[in-house]
C-alpha positions as CSV (number, residue, x, y, z in Angstrom):
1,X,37.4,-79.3,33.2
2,X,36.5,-78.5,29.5
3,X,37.1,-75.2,28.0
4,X,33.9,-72.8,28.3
5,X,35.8,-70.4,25.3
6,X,36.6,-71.2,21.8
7,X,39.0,-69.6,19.0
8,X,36.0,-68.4,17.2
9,X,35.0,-66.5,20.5
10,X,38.4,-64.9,21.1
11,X,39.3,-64.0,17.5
12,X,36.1,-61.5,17.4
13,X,37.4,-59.5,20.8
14,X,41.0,-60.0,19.3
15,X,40.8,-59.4,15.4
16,X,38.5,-56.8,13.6
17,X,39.7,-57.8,9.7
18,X,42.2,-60.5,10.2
19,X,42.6,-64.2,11.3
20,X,45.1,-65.2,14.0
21,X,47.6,-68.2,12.7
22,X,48.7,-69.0,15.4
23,X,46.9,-72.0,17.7
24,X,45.1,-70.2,20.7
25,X,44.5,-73.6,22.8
26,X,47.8,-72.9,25.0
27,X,46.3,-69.5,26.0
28,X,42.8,-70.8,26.4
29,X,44.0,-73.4,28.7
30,X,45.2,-71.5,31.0
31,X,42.9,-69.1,31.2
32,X,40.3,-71.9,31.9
33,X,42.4,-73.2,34.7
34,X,42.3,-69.7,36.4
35,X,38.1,-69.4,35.9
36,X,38.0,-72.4,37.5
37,X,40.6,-71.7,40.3
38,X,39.7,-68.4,40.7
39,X,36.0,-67.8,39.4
40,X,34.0,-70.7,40.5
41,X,34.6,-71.1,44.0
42,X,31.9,-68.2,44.7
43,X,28.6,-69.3,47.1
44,X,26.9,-67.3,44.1
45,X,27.8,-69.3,41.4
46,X,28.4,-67.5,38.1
47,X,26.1,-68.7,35.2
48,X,27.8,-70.7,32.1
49,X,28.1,-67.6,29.6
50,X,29.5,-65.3,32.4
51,X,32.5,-67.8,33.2
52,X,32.9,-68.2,29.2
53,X,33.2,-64.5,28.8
54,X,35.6,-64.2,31.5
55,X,37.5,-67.3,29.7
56,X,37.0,-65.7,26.5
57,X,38.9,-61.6,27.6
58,X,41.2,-63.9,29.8
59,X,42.5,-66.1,26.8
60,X,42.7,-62.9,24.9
61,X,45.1,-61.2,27.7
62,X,47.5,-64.4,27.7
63,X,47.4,-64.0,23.6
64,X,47.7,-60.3,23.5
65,X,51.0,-60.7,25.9
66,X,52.8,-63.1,23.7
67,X,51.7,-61.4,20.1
68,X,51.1,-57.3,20.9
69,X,48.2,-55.5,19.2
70,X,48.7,-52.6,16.7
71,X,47.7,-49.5,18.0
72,X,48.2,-47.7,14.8
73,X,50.5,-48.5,11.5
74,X,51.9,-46.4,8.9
75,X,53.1,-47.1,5.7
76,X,55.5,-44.1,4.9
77,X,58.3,-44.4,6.5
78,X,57.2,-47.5,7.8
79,X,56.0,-47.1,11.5
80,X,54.4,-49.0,14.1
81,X,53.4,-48.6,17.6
82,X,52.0,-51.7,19.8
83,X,49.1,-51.2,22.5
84,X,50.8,-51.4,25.6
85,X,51.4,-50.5,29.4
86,X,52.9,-50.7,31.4
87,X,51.6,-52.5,34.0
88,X,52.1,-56.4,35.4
89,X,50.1,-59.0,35.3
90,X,46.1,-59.2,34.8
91,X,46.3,-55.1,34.1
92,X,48.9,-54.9,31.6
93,X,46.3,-55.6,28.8
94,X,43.1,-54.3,27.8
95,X,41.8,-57.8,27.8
96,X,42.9,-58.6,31.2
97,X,41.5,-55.5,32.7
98,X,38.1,-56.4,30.9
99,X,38.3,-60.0,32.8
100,X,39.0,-58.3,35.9
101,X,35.6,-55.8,35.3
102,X,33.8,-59.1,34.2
103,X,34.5,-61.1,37.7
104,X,32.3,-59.4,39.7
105,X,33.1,-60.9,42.9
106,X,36.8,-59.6,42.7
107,X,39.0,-62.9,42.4
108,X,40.6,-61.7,39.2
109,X,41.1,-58.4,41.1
110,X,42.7,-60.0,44.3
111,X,44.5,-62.2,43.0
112,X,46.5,-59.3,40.6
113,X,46.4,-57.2,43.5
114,X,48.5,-59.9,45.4
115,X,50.3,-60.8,42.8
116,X,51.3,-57.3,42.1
117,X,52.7,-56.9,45.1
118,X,54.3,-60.3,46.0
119,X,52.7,-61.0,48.8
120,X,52.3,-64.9,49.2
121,X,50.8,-65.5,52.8
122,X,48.2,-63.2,54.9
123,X,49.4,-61.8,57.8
124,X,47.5,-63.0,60.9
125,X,47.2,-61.3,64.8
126,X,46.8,-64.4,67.8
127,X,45.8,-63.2,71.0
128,X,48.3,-64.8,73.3
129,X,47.7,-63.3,76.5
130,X,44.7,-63.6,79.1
131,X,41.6,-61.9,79.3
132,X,41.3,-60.1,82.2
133,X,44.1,-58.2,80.9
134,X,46.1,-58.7,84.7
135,X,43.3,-56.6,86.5
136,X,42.4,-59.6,88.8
């Protein structure tokens, strides 16, 4: 599947007054594998810009977790504090969270949810016994 995202796209969420160096197709990759895991399997199919905007905060999340944002800087006695929670996965940046808000049918949101608490399979009930519940 091509990318729906490009650099250009992510460095205006990411960046106000600064370029980013560093090559962003690793992040956008994988974020594009997830939209179309996660995001396009829907009955209501999302429309071309919605999936590229969930691309587009998605790539930023996987970016922001490797290379922290600034929160604030200080030049006196040199300081700096990096945005961060803690939190795992899709909620442990503000760009993730904005994905999350952007999926309006919840896959972002399930799949954090289940991978936040580790749970791998569904659990599932079989009714093994008979119907007439041993009244006849």
């Amino acid at each position: 599947m091509a990318v729906r995202t490009t650099y250009a796209a992510i460095i205006k969420i990411i960046e106000v007054d600064a370029t980013i160096s560093t090559d962003l197709a690793p992040f956008i990759e994988v974020a594009n594998m997830l939209v179309t895991d996660i995001c396009t399997g829907y009955d209501t199919a999302y429309s071309d810009a919605k999936l590229e905007l969930i691309e587009r905060w998605l790539s930023a999340h996987f970016y922001a977790i490797r290379d922290q944002r600034k929160d604030s800087e200080k030049a006196g006695s040199v300081a700096e504090k990096n945005q961060y929670k803690v939190d795992l996965n899709l909620a442990q940046t503000i760009y993730g969270q904005q994905a999350m808000l952007l999926d309006t049918e919840g896959g972002l949101a399930a799949l954090n949810k289940k991978m936040t608490s580790g749970v791998v399979a569904s659990p599932s009930l079989e009714w093994v016994g008979t119907d007439d519940w041993g009244l006849n």
